[in-house]
N, C-alpha and C positions, 0 to 999 in steps of 0.2 A: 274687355275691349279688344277688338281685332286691328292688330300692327302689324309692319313689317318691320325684320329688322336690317336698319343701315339706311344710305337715301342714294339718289340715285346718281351714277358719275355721267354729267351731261356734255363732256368733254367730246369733242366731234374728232374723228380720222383727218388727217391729211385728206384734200382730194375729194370729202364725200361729202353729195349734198350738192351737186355739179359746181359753174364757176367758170372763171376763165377758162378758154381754148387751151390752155396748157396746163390744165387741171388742177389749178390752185382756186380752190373757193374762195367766192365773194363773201365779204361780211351778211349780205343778206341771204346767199344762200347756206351759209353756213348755219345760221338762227332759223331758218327754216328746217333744217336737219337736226337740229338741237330740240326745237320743239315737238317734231316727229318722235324723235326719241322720247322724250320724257312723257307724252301723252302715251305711247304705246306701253310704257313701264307703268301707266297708272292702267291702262286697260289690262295687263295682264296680270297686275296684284289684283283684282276685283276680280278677273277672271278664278284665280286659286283660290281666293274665298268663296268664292260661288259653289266653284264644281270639286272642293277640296274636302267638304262635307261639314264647314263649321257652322253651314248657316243654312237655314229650311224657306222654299220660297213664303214670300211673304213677311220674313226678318228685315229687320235694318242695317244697312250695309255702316262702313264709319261714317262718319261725316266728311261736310267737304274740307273743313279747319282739321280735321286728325289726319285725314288724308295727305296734305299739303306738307301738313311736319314731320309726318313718318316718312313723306318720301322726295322730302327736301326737294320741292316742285312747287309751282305758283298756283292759286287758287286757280286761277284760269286755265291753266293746264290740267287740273283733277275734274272742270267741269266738262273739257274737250272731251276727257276718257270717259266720262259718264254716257257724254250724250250719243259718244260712238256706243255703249254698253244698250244703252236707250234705244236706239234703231235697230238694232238686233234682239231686241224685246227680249234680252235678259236682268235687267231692271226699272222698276216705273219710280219716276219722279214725279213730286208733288211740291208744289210751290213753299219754301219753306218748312221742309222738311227733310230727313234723311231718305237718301235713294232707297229703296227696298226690293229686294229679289223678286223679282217675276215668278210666277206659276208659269209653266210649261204651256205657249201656246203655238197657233199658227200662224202668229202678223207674220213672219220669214217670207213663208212659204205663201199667204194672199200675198203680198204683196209683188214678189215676183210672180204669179199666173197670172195676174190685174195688169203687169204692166208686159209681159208677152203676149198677154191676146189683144190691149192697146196698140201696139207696135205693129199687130202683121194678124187680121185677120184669120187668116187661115190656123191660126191656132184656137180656135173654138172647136176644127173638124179636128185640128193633135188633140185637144185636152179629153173629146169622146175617147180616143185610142188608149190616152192614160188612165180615162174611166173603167172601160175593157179591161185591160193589163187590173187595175187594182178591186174596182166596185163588184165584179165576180167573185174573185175569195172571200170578198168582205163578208157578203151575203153567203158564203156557205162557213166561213165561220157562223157566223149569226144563228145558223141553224141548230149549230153546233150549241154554241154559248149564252144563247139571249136568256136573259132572267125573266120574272112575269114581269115584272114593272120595262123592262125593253118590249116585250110583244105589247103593251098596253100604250105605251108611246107610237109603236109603229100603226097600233088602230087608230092609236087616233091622229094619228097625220093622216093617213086614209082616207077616215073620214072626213076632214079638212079639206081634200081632194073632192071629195062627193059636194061636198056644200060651195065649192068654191067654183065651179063647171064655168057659172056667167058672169064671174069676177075673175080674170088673167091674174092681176094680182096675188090673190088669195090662194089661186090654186096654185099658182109656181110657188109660194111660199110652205105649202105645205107637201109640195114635192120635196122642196130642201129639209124640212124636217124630219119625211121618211125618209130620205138619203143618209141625214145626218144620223137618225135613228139604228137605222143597219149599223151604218160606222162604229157607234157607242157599242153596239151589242156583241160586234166580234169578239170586245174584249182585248183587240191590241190597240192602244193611246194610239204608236204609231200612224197605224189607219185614219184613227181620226182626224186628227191632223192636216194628213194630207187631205181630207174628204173636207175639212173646214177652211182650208188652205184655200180650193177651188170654188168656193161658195161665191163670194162676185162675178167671176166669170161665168159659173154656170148659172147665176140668173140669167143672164145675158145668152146663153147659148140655149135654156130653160125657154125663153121668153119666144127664140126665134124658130126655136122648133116645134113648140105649140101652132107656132103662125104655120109652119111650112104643115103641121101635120092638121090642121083648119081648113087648107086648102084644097087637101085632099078629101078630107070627111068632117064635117060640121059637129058631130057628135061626140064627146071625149068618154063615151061609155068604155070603148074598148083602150084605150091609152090605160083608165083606171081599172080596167079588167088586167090588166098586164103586172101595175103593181099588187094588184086582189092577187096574184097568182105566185109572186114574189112572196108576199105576206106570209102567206099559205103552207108554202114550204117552210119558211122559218118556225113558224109555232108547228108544224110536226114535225120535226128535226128533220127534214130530208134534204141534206146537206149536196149531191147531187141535183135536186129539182130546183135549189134555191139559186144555185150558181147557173142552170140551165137558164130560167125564167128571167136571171139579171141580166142576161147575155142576147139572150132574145128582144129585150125592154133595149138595154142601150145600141144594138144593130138597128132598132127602128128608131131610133132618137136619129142613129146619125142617118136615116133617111131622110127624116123628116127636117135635122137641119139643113141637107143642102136642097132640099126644097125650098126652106126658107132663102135661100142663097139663091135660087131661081128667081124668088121674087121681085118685081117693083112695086115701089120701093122696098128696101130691105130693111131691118133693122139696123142703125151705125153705118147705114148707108154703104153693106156689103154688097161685093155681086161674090157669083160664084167661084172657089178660089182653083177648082179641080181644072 
């Protein structure tokens, strides 16, 4: 069983936790500083067990009754430090059951691009720039590293792309799957991550760049000739060609978004943010 040992001294300073003008805490602000504390003391004993190597994702963390006694804290307080642990998607809760450690994902990271490209438009045309900056290497790792079972994922998100030309739907979805495909096949988690991270928004910037690049040319032959050319270099390791052709693929994406940004109506009811 995982304890700690001792419990926790929830004794507040003089002064902390604000209070009157002359720096003497209020009863309420002081039990507001008190609670701060003892929730924090329960997220960071879960934090040492986490990343302290006793326990592999997907284990069960104590419960919320051993919790409570090991560290002389109120149940309500071990539930506080969970559900802070919970929004940082370092452990999942199940209704009546022990918390259990998370596997390694990207809620962090969607969740913040989701709610910057919500806030301010113009971060659809930033997130191509972080695409640029990361989705190049990926793909010349890729070249490097893909297994057969990675080039056979990436055919066949491809071909997904082919079949999916007069379904928007279909075909952004299987854009995301070659994207995501690359990502896997670098071989660094890291990468993925980030490339799973930006997956809502890049539906969304996916969706409106199609439009902007529809407007220019009816036909998605050559869009899908761009990732054929990507592909390509990956299964014959040419690790230069593959970083060339990603780089070439997303400068015309960001053309084709602020095309999309030209338009009336826009997608999310953008105009152009340049």
């Amino acid at each position: 069983m995982l304890r700690v040992m001792g419990t926790v001294d929830l004794e507040a300073e003089p002064g902390d936790g604000g209070g009157d003008g002359d720096g003497t805490p209020t009863r309420a602000t002081g039990a507001r500083g008190r609670d701060r504390l003892a929730t924090d003391t329960v997220v960071r004993h879960l934090e040492q067990i986490i990343f302290g190597g006793e326990v592999e994702p997907g284990d069960s963390l104590p419960s919320e009754s051993e919790l409570s006694a090991d560290l002389g804290v109120s149940r309500l307080t071990v539930r506080e430090g969970v559900r802070t642990l919970q929004a940082r998607a370092l452990i999942e809760v199940s209704h009546g059951r022990r918390p259990v450690v998370a596997h390694p994902n990207a809620a962090p990271l969607h969740d913040f691009f989701s709610a910057a490209v919500r806030r301010d438009p113009r971060g659809l045309l930033e997130l191509l720039e972080v695409r640029l900056a990361i989705e190049v290497h990926t793909a010349q790792l890729a070249a490097r590293n893909a297994t057969r079972a990675d080039i056979s994922a990436l055919e066949a998100a491809l071909e997904g792309m082919r079949l999916g030309v007069d379904d928007e739907v279909a075909f952004n979805a299987a854009d995301v799957r070659f994207h995501a495909a690359i990502a896997a096949a670098s071989g660094n988690r890291m990468l993925s991550f980030i490339v799973e991270g930006m997956e809502e928004p890049l539906h969304t910037s996916r969706i409106a760049s199609i439009r902007g690049y529809r407007a220019q040319s009816a036909d998605l032959g050559a869009l899908i000739q761009l990732h054929q050319a990507i592909f390509d270099c990956i299964s014959e390791r040419d690790t230069a060609g593959a970083a060339a052709s990603m780089r070439k693929h997303l400068i015309g994406t960001r053309n084709d978004l602020r095309a999309a940004f030209a338009l009336q109506p826009t997608p999310m009811g953008l105009t152009d943010p340049s």
